[in-house]
C-alpha positions in Angstrom: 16.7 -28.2 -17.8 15.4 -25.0 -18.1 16.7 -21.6 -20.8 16.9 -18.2 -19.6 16.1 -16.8 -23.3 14.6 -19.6 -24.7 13.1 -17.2 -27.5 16.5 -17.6 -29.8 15.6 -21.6 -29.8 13.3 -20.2 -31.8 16.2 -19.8 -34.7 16.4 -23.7 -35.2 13.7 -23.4 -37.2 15.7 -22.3 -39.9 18.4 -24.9 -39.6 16.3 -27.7 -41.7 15.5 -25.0 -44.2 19.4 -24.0 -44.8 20.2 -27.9 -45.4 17.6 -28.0 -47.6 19.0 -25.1 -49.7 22.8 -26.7 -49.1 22.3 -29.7 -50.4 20.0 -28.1 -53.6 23.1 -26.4 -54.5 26.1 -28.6 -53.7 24.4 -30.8 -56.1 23.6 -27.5 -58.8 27.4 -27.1 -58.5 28.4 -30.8 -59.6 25.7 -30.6 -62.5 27.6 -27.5 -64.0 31.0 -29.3 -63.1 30.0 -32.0 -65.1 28.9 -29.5 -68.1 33.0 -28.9 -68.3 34.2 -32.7 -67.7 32.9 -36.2 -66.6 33.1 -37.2 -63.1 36.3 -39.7 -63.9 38.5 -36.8 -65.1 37.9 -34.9 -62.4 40.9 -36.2 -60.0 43.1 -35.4 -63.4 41.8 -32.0 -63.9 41.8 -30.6 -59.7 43.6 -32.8 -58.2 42.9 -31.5 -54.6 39.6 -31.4 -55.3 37.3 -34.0 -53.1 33.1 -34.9 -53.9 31.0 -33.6 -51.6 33.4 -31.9 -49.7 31.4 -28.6 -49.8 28.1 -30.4 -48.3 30.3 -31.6 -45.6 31.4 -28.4 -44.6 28.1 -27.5 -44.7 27.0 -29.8 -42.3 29.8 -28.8 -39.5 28.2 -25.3 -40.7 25.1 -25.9 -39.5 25.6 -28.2 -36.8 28.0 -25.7 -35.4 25.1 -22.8 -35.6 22.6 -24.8 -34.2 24.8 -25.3 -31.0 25.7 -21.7 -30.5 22.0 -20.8 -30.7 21.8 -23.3 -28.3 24.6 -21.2 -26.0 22.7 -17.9 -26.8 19.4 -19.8 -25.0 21.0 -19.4 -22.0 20.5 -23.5 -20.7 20.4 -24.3 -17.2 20.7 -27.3 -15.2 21.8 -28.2 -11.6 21.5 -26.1 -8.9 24.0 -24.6 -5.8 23.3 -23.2 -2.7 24.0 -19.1 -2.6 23.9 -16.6 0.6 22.5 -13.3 0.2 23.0 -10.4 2.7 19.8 -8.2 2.8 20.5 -4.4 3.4 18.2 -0.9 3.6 16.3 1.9 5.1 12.7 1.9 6.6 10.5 5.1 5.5 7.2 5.9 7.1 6.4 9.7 5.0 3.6 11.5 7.4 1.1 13.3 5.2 -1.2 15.6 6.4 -4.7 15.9 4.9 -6.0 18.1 7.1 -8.4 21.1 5.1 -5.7 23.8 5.1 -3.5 21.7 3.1 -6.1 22.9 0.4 -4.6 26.8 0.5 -3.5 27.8 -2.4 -0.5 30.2 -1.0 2.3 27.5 -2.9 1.4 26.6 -6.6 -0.9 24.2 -7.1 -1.7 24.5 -3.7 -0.1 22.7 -0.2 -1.5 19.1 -0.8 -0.3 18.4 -4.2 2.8 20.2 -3.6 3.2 17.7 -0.7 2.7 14.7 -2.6 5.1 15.4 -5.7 7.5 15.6 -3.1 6.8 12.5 -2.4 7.2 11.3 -5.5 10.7 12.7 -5.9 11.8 10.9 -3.2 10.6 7.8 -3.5 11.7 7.8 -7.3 15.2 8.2 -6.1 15.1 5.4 -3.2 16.9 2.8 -4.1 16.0 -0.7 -2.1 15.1 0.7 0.4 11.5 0.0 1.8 9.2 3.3 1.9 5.6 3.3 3.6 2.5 5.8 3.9 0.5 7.4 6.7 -2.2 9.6 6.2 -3.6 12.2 9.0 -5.5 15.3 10.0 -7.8 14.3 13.4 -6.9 10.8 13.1 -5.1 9.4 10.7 -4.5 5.6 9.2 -2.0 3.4 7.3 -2.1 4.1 3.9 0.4 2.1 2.6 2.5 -0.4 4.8 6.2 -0.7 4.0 7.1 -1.9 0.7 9.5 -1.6 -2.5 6.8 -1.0 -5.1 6.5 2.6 -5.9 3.8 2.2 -8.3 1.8 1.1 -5.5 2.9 4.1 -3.8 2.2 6.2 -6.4 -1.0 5.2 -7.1 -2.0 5.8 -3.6 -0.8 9.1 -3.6 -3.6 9.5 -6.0 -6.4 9.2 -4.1 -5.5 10.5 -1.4 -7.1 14.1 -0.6 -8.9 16.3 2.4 -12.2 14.2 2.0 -10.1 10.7 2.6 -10.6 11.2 6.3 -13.6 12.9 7.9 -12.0 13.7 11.1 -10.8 17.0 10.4 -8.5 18.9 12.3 -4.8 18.5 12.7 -3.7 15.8 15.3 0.4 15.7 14.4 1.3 13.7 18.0 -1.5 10.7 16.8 0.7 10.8 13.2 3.9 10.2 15.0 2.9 7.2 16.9 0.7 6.3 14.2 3.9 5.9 11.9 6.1 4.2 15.1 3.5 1.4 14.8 4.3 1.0 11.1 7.8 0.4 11.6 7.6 -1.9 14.4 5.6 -3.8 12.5 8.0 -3.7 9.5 10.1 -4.9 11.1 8.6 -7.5 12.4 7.3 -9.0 8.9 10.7 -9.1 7.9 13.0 -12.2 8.6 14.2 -12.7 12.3 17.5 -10.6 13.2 20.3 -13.2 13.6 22.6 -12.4 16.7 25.0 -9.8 16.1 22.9 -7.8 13.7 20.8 -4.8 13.9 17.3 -3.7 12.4 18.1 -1.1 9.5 17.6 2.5 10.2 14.3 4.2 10.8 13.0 7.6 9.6 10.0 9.1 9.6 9.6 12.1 6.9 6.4 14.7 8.1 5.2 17.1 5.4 2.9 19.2 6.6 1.8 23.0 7.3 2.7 23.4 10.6 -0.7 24.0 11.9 -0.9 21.5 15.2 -4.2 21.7 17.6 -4.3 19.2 19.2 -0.5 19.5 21.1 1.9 16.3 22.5 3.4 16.2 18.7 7.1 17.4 20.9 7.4 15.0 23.2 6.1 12.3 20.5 9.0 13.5 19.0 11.6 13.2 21.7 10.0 9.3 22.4 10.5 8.7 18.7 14.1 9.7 19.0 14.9 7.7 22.1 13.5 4.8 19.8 16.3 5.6 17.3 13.8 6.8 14.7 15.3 9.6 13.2 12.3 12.5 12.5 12.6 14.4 9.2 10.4 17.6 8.4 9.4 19.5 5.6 7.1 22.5 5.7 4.4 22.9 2.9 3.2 26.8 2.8 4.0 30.0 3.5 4.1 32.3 6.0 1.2 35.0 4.5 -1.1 32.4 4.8 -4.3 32.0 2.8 -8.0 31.4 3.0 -9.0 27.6 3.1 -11.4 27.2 -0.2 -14.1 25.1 0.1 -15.3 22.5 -3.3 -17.6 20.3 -4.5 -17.1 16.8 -5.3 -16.2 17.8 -9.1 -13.6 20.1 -8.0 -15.6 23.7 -7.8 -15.3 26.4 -6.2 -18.2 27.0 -3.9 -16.6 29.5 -1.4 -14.1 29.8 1.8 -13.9 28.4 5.5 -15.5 30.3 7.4 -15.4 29.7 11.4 -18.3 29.5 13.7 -18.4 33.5 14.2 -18.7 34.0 10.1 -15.4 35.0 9.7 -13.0 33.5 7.0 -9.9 31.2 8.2 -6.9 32.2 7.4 -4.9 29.0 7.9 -0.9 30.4 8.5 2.5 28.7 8.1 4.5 28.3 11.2 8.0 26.7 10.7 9.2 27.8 13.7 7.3 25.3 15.3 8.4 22.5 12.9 11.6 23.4 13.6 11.7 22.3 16.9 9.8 19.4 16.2 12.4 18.2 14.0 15.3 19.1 17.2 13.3 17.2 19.4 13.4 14.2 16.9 17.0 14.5 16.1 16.4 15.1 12.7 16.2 18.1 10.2 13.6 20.6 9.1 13.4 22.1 5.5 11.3 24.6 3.7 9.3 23.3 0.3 10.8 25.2 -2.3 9.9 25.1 -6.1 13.3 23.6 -7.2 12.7 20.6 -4.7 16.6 21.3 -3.4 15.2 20.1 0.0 15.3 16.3 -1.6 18.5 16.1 -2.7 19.4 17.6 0.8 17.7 15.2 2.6 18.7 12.4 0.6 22.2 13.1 1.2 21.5 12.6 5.0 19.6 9.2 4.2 22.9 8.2 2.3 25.1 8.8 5.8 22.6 6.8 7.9 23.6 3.2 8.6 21.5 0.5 6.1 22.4 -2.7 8.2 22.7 -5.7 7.2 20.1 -7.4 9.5 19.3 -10.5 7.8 20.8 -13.5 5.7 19.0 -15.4 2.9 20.1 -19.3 1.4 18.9 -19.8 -2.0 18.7 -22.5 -4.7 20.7 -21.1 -7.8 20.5 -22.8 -11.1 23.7 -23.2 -12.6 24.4 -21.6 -16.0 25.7 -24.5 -18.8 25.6 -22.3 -22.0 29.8 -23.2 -22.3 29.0 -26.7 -23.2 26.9 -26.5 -26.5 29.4 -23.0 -26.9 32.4 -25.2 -26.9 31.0 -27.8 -29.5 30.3 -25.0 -31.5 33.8 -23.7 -31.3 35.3 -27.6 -32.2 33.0 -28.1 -34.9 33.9 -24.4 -36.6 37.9 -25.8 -36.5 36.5 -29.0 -37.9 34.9 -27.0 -40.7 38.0 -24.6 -41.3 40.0 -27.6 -42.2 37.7 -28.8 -44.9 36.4 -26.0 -46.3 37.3 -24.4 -48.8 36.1 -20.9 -48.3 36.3 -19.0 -44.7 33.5 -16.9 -45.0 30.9 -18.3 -43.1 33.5 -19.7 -40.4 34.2 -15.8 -40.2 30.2 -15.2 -39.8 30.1 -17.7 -36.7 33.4 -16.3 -35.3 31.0 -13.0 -34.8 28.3 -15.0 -33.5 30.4 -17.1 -31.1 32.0 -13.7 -29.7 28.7 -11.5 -29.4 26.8 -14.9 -27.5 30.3 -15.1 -25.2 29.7 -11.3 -24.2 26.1 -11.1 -23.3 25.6 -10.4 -19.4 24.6 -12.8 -17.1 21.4 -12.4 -16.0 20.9 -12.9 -12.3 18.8 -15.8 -10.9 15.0 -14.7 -11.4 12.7 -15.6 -7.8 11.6 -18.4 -9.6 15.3 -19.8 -10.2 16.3 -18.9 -6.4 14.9 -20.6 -3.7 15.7 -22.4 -0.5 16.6 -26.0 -0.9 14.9 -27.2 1.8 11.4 -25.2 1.5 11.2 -25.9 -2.0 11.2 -29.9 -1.1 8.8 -29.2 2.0 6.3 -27.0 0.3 6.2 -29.5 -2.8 5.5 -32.1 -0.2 2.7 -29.7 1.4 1.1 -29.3 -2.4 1.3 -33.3 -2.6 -0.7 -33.4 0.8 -3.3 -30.8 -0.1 -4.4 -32.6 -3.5 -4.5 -35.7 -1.8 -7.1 -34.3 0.6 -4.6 -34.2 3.7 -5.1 -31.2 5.2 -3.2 -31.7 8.6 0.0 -33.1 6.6 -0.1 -30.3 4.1 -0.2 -28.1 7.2 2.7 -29.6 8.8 4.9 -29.5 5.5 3.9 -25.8 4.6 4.6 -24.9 8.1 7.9 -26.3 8.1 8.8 -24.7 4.4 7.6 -21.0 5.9 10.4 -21.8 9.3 13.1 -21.9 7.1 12.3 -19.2 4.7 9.4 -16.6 6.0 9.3 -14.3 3.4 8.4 -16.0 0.5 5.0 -14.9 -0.3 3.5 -18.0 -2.1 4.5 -20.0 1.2 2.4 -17.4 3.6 -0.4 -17.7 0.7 -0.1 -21.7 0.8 -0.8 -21.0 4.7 -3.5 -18.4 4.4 -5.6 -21.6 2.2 -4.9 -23.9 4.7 -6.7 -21.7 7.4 -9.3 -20.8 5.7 -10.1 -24.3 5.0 -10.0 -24.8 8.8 -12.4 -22.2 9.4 -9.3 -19.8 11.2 -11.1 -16.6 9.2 -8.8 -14.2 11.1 -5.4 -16.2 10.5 -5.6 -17.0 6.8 -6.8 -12.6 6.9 -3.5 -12.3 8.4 -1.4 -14.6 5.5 -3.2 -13.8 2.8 -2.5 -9.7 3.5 1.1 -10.8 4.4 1.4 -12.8 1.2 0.2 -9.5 -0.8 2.7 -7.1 0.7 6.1 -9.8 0.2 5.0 -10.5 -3.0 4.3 -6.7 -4.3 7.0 -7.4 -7.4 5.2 -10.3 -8.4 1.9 -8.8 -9.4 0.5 -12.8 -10.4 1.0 -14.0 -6.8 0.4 -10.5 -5.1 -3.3 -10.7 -7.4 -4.0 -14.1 -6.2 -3.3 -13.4 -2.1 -5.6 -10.2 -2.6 -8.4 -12.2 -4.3 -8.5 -14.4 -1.5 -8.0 -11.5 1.2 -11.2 -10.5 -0.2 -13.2 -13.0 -0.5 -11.7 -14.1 3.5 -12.4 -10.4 4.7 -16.3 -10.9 3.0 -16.4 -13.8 5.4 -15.8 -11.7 8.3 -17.5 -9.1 7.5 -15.4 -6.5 6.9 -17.1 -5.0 3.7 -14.9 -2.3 3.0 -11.3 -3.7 3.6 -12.8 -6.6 1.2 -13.5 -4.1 -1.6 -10.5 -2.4 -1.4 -8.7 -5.7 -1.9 -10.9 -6.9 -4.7 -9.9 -3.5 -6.1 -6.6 -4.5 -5.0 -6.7 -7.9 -7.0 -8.2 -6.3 -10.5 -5.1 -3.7 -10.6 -2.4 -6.7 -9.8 -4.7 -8.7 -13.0 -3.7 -6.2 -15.2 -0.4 -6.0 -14.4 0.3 -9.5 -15.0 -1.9 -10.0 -17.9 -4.0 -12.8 -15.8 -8.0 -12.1 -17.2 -9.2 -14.9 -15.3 -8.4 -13.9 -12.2 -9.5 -9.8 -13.2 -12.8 -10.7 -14.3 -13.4 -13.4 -10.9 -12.4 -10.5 -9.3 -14.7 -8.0 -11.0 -17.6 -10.6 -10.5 -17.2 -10.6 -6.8 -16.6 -7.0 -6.2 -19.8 -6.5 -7.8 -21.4 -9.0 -6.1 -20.2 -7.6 -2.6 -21.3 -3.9 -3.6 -24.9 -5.3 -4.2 -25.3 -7.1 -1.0 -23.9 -4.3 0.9 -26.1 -1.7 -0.7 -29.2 -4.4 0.0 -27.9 -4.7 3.4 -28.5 -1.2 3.9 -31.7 -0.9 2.7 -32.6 -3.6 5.3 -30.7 -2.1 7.7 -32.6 1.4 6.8 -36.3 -0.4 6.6 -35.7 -1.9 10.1 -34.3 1.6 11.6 -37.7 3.0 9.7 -40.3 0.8 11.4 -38.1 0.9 14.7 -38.6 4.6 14.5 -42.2 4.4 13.9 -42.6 2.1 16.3 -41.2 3.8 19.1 -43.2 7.2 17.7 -46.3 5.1 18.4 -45.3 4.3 21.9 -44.5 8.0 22.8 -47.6 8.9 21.7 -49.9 5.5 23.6 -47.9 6.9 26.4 -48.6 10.8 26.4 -52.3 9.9 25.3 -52.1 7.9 28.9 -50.7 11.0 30.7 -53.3 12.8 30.1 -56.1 10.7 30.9 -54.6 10.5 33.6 -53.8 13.9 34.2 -57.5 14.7 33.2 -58.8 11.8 35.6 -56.7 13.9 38.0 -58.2 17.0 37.2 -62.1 15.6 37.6 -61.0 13.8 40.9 -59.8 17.2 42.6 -62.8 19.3 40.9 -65.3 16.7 42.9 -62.8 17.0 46.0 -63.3 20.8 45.7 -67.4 20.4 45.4 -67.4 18.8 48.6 -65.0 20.4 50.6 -66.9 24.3 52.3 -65.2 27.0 50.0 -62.8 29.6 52.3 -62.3 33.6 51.0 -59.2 33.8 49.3 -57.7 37.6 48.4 -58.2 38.9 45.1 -54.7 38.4 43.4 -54.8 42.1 42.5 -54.6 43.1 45.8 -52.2 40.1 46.6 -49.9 42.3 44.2 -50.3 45.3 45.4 -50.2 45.0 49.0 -47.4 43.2 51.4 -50.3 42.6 54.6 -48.7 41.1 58.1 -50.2 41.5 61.4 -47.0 42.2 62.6 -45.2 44.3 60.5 -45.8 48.0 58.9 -45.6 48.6 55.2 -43.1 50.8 55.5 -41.3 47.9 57.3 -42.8 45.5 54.4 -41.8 47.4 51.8 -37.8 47.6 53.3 -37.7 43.9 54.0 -38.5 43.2 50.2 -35.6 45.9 48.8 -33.3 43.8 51.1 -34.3 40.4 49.1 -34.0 41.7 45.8 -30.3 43.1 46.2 -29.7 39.9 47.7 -31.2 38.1 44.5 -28.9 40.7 42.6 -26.0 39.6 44.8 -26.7 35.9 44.0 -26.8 36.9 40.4 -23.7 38.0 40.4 -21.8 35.3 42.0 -23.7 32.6 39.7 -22.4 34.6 36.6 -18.2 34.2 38.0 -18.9 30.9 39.2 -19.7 29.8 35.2 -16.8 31.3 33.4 -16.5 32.5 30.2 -17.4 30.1 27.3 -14.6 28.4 25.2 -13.2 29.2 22.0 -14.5 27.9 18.7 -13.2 24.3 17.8 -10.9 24.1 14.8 -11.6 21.4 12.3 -8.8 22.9 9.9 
């Protein structure tokens, strides 16, 4: 048995404490009643009067409260099998970070513009799944498909210009970036049973327009071939603005300037986006500062088709709160035909109807799960405390086949890996278990505690971190300290081996440099003794060998001698090879080109 609001048991407190008090004064009355006449005479004097009538109505009083706070606890017990039919959209928004998302030609400027939008929509979604990718010359996952917009939101955050250091604008690398995203949505999600279809797929771009890198068209014409519709909205106007330029702190230190000195001027180009969107067979709107653009595109979201593409068996609890409420009702009849008085029958009569109109809640996760995986993963947990680590396998493995998207299931799998030595795998549950259980921020904490300390394993420093990271956050949502402070202990202790890793890493590069600085120079010291070995080997040669005249080289200079030909003749023949050196020149100089423009990294 189990209460939905077990905080009104609570109230039976105060049950023993009213008989108390009922009993003091049933037996106050008869004192005062025997003031005016002795117990015999009483059947004489009120005939219809009965002893102890009051403290039995009383008691069916309080009997009958304790039972209706018993109803308002909500008990539960026995459970039935339910069927629920999952339905949505998949978003992937495309953000661009790229440096002239920094102008300042819409207020604040482009970037956070862009990301309130973002905001606005995703606070309006409802269930439907909403991803993150991040881009200028490359670009990353930010956030992976999921229904917790605080997670969302919080990315948003940190995003900026100096999250990715491959600047530029690369919007054709974005698109397939995002593709990737949903594919592999949809493949976390539960198998497609015949006859259904994957929920609709949209990809939202916000971005300036500014596209150097090219293919971003016919990235958009594959994307729409793929059924993923491609939405568009244009941060910026078409005056422009220079691109500033701050410190870490946020100050202004001065403007772009290209590689000839001369400051950018990053422009808007929605004619361009425009097209893009065609090609994706989707829309294109303008940012404006009412946001009308969301409600716009929302509407369009509303028309598109939110399948149903999966089905979900789940172990209810059944509600019993009718039982202790119809006691309560009997008992109250019970106590109307002895009491005397019908003002605290009238009191319950209130309480019976306000507990008979409170809502039902729906099953909590906890209260709905799959028959058969709840038996097989109990069986797993038996197994694993018993030391059996190939029968816990087995039985988790065969609780995760009949419902894959619980998230303590993947997580039960991700231990059992890691206890096997399978790094990558249990890497692979533990970051599933963390993204299906994003509304449960205990289990979600727990998967991204161990994704860390897994990732650490591998080697993969910085993923570990930001999980550890991950794992505090999730603590202090669900009010676990424990797990925060582990957390905290071993984020700590990762940052301090990786900053005495580098150190190593930075010593070792040291003496390798100086070693191979001493080398260069043992082997130019060798060149040239060897070179002036050389030299005193020829200077001997030359002592010993009979001298011959050589011409002054002034006169070498100055005179063209041949026994054969003239100086007029001389002096004709070397014209002719210089306009020939001229014409050589010349041909070198078209052969080479002009030089290439300036890269952009804007």
């Amino acid at each position: 048995m189990k209460f939905i609001n077990p905080s009104w048991l609570w109230l039976l407190l105060l049950i023993p404490g009213l008989y108390i008090a009922l009993v003091f004064h049933e037996k106050r009355r008869q004192k005062k009643f025997e003031q005016f006449a002795k117990i015999p005479l009483w059947s004489t004097i009120v005939p219809d009067f009965t002893a102890g009538a009051g403290l039995a109505k009383g008691r069916l009083f309080l009997i009958a409260l304790a039972f209706t706070i018993f109803a308002l606890a909500r008990p539960q017990w026995g459970t039935h099998e339910e069927t629920a039919h999952v339905t949505g959209l998949d978003i992937m928004v495309v953000l661009d970070l790229s440096n002239s998302m920094e102008v300042e030609d819409v207020s604040p400027n482009r970037l956070k513009k862009a990301k309130h939008l973002v905001r606005s929509l995703a606070e309006r979604l409802r269930g439907d799944r909403i991803g993150l990718i991040a881009f200028a010359g490359s670009s990353f996952i930010a956030s992976p498909l999921t229904n917790d917009l605080e997670y969302i939101s919080s990315t948003l955050e940190i995003l900026g210009s100096q999250s990715i250091t491959s600047q530029g604008t690369d919007t054709a690398g974005a698109l397939e970036a995002a593709r990737r995203g949903l594919e592999r949505g949809a493949e976390d999600t539960a198998p497609v049973p015949d006859g259904k279809t994957f929920p609709s797929r949209v990809i939202l771009l916000i971005t300036d327009g500014e596209d150097q890198e090219g293919g971003a068209t016919e990235q958009a014409a594959e994307l729409n071939k793929s059924d993923i519709k491609l939405y568009i909205i244009g941060v910026g106007t078409q005056k422009g603005g220079p691109i500033p330029m701050r410190d870490a702190d946020g100050n202004l230190h001065g403007y772009k300037k290209d590689r000839k000195g001369e400051p950018v001027i990053s422009t808007f180009k929605p004619d361009q986006l425009t097209a893009l969107a065609a090609a994706g067979g989707g829309k294109y709107w303008n940012a404006t500062q009412d946001e009308q653009e969301i409600e716009e595109m929302l509407t369009d979201l509303n028309a598109l088709n939110r399948t149903e593409y999966t089905e979900r068996r789940y172990l209810v609890h059944e509600d019993r709160f009718q039982f202790p409420l119809a006691i309560a009702v009997i008992l109250l009849f019970l106590e109307l035909a002895v009491a005397t008085s019908r003002k605290p029958a009238k009191l319950l009569l209130v309480l019976f109807i306000f507990g008979s109109f409170l809502p039902t809640q729906p099953a909590s996760a906890e209260s709905a799960v799959p028959l058969d995986s709840y038996f097989e993963n109990r069986k797993g947990l038996e197994a694993f405390n018993d030391g059996k680590i190939e029968e816990a396998k087995k039985h988790f493995g065969a609780a995760q086949a009949i419902d894959p998207t619980r998230p303590e299931l993947e997580f039960n799998q991700g231990v059992i890996r890691l206890q096997e030595g399978d790094v990558d795998s249990a890497v692979r549950s533990f970051d599933q278990a963390a993204r299906l259980s994003q509304s449960n921020p205990q289990v979600s904490g727990q998967a991204l505690y161990n994704l860390g300390g897994a990732l650490s394993k591998k080697g993969d420093v910085p993923n570990a971190i930001r999980s550890y990271l991950g794992a505090i956050s999730k603590a202090h949502q669900a009010k676990d300290f424990q797990l925060g402070e582990d957390a905290r202990k071993n984020l700590e202790l990762l940052i301090q081996q990786q900053q005495q890793k580098k150190k190593q890493e930075q010593q070792q590069k040291d003496e390798q440099d100086k070693k191979e600085q001493q080398e260069k120079q043992k082997k130019e010291k060798e060149k040239e003794d060897q070179k002036s070995k050389e030299n005193e080997q020829k200077k001997e040669k030359d002592q010993k060998e009979p001298k011959q005249f050589e011409e002054p080289k002034e006169s070498r200079k100055r005179q063209f001698r041949s026994p054969k030909l003239s100086p007029e003749d001389a002096e004709r023949v070397m014209a002719e090879l210089k306009n020939r050196e001229k014409e050589l020149h010349k041909r070198l100089k078209k052969q080479q080109g002009t030089s290439s423009g300036v890269q952009k990294d804007w």
